[in-house]
C-alpha positions in Angstrom: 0.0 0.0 0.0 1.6 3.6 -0.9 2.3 5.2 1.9 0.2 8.0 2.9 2.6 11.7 3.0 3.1 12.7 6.7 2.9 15.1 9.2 5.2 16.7 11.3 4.7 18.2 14.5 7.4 20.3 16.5 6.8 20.8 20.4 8.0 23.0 22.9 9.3 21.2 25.7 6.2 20.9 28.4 7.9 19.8 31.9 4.3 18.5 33.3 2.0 18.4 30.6 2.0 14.8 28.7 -0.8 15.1 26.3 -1.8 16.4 22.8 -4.4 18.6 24.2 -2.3 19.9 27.3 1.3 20.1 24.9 0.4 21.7 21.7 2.8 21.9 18.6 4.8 24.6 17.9 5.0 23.9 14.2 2.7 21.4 11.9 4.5 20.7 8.3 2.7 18.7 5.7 4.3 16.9 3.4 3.9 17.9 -0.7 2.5 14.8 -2.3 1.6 10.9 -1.6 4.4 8.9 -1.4 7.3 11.1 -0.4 8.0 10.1 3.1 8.3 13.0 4.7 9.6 13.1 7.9 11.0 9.6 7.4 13.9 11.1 9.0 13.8 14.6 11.2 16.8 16.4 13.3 18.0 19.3 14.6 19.8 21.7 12.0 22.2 23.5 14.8 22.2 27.5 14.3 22.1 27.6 10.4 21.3 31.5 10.2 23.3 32.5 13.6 20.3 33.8 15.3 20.7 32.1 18.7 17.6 29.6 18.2 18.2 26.2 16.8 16.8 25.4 13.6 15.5 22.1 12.3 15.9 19.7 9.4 13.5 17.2 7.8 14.1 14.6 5.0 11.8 13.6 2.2 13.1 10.8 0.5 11.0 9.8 -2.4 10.0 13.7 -3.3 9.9 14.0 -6.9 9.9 17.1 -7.7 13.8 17.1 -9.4 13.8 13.7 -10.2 11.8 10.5 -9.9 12.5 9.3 -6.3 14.9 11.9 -6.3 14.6 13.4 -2.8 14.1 16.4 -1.0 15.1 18.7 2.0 13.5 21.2 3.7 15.2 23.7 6.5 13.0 25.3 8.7 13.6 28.0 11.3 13.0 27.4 14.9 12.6 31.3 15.4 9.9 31.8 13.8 9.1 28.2 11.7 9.7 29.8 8.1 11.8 27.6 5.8 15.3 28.6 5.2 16.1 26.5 2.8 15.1 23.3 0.2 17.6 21.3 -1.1 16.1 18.9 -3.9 17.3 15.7 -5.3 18.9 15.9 -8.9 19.2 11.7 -9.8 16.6 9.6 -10.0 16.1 6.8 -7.4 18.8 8.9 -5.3 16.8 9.6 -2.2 18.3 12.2 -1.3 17.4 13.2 2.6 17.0 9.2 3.7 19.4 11.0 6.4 19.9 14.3 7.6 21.6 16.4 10.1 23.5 19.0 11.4 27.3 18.5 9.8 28.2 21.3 13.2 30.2 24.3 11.9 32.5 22.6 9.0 34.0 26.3 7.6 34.5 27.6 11.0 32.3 30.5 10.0 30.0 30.5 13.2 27.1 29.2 11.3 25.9 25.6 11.4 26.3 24.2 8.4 24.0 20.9 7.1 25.0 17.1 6.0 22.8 15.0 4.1 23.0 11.5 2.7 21.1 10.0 -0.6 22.1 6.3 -0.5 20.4 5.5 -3.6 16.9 2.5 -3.5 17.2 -0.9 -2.2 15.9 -2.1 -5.2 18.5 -0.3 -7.9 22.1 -0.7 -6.5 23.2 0.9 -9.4 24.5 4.3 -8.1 26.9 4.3 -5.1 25.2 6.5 -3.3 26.6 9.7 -2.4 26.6 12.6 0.3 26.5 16.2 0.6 27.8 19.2 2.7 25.9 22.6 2.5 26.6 25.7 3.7 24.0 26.9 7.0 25.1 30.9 5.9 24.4 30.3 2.3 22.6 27.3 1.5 25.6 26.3 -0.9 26.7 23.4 -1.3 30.5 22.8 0.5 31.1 19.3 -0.2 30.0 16.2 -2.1 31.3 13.0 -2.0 30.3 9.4 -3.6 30.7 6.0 -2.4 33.2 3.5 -4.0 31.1 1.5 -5.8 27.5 0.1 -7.1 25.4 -0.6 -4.2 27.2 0.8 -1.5 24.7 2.4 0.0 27.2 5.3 0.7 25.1 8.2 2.7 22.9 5.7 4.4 24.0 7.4 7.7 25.3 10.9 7.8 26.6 12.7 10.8 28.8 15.4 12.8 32.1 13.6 13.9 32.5 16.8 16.4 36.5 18.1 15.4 37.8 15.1 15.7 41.3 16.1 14.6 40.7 19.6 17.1 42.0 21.9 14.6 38.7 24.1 15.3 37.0 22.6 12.4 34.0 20.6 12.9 34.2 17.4 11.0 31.8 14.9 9.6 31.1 10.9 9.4 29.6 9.0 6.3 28.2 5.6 6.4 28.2 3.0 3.6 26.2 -0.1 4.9 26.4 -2.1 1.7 30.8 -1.5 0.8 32.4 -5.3 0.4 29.8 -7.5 0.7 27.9 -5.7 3.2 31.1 -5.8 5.9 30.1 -2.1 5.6 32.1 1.2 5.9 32.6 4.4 7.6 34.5 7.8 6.6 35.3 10.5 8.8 36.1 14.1 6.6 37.9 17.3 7.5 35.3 19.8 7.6 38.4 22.2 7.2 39.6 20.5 3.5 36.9 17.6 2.7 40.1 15.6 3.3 39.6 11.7 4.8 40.9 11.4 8.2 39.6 7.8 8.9 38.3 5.0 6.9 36.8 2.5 9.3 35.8 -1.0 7.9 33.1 -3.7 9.1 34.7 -7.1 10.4 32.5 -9.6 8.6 30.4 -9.8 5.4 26.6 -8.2 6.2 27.6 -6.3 9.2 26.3 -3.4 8.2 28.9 -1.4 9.9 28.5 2.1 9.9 24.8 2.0 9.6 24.4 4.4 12.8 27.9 6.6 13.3 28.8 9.6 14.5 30.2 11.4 17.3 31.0 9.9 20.8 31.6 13.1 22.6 35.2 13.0 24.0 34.9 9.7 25.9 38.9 9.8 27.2 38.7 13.0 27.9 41.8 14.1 25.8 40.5 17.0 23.6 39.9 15.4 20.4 36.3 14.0 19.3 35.9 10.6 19.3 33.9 8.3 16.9 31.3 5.5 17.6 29.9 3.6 15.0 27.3 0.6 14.9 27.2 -3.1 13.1 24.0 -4.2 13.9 24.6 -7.3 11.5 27.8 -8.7 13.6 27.3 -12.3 14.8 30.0 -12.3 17.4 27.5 -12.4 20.3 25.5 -14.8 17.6 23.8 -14.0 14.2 22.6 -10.4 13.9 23.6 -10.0 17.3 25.4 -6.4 17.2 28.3 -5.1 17.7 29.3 -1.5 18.5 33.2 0.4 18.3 34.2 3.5 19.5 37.5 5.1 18.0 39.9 7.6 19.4 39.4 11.0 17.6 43.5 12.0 17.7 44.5 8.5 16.9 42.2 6.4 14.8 42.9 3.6 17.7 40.0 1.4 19.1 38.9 2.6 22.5 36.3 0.2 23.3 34.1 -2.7 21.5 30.7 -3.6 23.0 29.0 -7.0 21.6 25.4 -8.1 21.4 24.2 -10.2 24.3 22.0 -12.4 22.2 21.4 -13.4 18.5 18.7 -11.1 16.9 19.5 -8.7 19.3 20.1 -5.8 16.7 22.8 -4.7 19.3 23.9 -0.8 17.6 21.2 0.2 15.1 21.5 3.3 17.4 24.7 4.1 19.1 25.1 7.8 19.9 26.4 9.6 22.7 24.9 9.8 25.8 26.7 13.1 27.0 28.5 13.1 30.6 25.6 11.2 32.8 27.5 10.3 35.9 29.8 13.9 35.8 32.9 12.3 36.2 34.4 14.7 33.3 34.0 12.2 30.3 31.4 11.3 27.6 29.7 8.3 28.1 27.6 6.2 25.2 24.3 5.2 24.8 23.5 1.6 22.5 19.8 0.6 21.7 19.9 -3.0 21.0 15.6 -2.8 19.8 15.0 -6.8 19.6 16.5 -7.9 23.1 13.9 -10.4 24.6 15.3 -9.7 28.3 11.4 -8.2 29.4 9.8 -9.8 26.3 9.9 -11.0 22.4 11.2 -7.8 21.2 11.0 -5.7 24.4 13.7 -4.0 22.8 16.8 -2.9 25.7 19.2 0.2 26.1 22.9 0.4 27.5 24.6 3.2 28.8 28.5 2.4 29.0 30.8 4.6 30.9 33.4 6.9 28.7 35.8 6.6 30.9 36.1 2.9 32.2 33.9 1.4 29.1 32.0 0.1 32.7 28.1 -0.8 32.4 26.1 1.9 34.1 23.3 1.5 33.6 20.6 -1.3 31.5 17.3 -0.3 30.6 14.6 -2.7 29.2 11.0 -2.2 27.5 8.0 -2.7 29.5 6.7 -5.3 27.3 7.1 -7.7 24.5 6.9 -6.0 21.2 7.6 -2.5 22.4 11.2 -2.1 20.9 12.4 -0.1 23.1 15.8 1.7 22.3 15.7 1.9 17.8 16.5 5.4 19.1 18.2 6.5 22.1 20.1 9.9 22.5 21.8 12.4 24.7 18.8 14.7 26.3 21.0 17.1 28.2 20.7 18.3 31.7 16.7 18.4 31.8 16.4 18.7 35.2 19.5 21.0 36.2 21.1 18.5 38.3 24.6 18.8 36.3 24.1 15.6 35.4 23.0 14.8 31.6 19.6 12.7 30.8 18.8 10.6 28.4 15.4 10.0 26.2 14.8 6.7 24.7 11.7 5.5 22.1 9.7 2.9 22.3 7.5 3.3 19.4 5.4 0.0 19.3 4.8 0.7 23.2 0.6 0.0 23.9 0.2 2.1 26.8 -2.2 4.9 25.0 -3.5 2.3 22.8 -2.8 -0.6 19.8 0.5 0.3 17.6 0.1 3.4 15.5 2.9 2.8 13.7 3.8 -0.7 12.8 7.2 -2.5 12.4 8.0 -4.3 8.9 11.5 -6.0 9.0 12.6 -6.4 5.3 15.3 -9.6 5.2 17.6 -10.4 2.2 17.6 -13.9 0.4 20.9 -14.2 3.4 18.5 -13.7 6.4 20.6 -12.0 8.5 20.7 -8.3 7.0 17.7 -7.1 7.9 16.3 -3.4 6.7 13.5 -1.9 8.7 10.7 0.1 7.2 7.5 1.7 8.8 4.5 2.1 7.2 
């Protein structure tokens, strides 16, 4: 069935208030047309226009209006909710915005500037896939980059590295699910010269390595940006059960590997970092491993792993079966001013106000153990 276009709601932060009715949107964007998928992926922008409010950034993969399946990107303003800018898709079956996301300040120029990844369809593999760095002052376009080869899904994740190399330059991390038999790849770029700092590779064929990467905060505490990135494919803990690695900014080195505790577990579809939550001085990480049974078929579990020791502080688990609990999982800041940073985690096929609104689809390949999830 064609998917229906979307709705996006933005919300100021209510403290008490939990419902629709009591929490009302900021911002309501519609998507243009049927079938585009807007909102398939949403984050913040940074500061793209340097007015002190952050902005916002919202893919639509399978817009059409450059090119059939092309892609589009819209940049809105969280000032006042005008769009800033719209980036559209110039290849067909490019998908351009599957991801999107704030690249930081790349030029140095005190604006945040924008990253954005078109990984090409599932069903082509003809294209690499291919990435692009814009410009938050003037919407133009800073970098571009494409993948090695046919099918590599290059731009399947795209993300701020922070300045990993600390040269005052915010740099930037590029995913490639699908390079060498689906081991899977990462790149870390300059932001200062579009130069490669790091090319990190997946361990095993259908990994999917580097399908969530990014920035790990500065988890030894040494100055320099570190790097996590997630193989949600890896079998060490047993098939598909995960596998996460965090890399030393300044060196490249690994820091820390976290495994899967059980097969299916999906162990690093979301890896991110979890900010400093026990305030010792360093980052610590947060992994969502979605389709742990620990409280449940599917309950879905999240791990937050200390920066500094690579410790277990804490585990937390779905309420029940089928709520997959931690596909996202994030830094939240210090919500409550207790100098201590939070976290927010999804369940999104939780039943407490009701039967799933959104429900699951996990695509496999003929292999059966690199599995693609959709929602519909």
């Amino acid at each position: 069935m064609k998917l229906k276009l979307l709705t996006i709601l933005i919300f100021l932060f209510c403290s008490t208030q939990l419902t629709l009715g009591q929490c009302p949107p900021t911002y309501i964007y519609d998507g243009e047309a049927a079938g585009d998928w807007f909102g398939q992926w949403v984050a913040s922008a940074g500061d793209v226009n340097n007015d002190g409010f952050d902005d916002f950034v919202i893919g639509a993969q399978y817009n059409n209006a450059g090119e059939a399946k092309g892609g589009r990107v819209y940049v809105f303003s969280g000032l006042t909710g005008d769009t800033l800018y719209v980036f559209t898709g110039t290849v067909n079956n490019l998908i351009f915005g599957h991801s999107v996301e704030s690249a930081g300040d790349v030029n140095n120029d005190g604006y945040d500037d924008l990253i954005i990844g078109a990984p090409e369809t599932f069903s082509l593999n003809i294209d690499p896939g291919r990435a692009y760095v814009f410009s938050g002052k003037t919407g133009d376009t800073l970098y571009a980059f494409t993948g090695e080869a046919s099918g590599d899904r290059f731009g399947y994740n795209v993300a701020s590295a922070g300045d990993v190399n600390n040269d005052g330059f915010d740099d930037f991390i590029i995913g490639a699910i699908d390079n060498n038999s689906d081991r899977g790849r990462a790149y870390v770029f300059s932001g200062k010269t579009g130069d490669t700092l790091y090319v990190f590779s997946g361990e095993a064929d259908f990994d999917g390595f580097g399908s969530p990467s990014g920035s790990a905060g500065d988890v030894n505490n040494d100055g320099y940006s570190d790097i996590i990135i997630g193989a949600p494919g890896n079998d060490s803990g047993g098939i598909n059960a995960g596998r996460v690695y965090v890399f030393s900014g300044k060196t490249g080195d690994t820091l820390y590997v976290f495994t899967g505790e059980a097969q299916d577990d999906r162990f690093g579809l979301w890896a991110s970092t979890a900010g400093d939550v026990n305030n010792d001085g360093f980052d610590d990480i947060i992994v969502g491993a979605f389709n742990n049974d620990a409280a449940g078929m599917d309950a879905g579990r999240a791990y937050v792993f200390s920066g500094q020791t690579g410790d277990t502080l804490y585990i937390f688990d779905g309420e029940a079966a089928g709520d997959q609990f931690g596909l996202l999982a994030n830094a939240a800041g210090d919500v409550n001013g207790d100098s201590f940073d939070d976290l927010i985690i999804g369940a999104y096929l939780n039943d407490a106000a009701g039967s799933d609104f959104w429900k699951g689809v996990c695509l496999f390949r003929k292999d059966r153990r690199h599995a693609y999830n959709f929602w519909r």
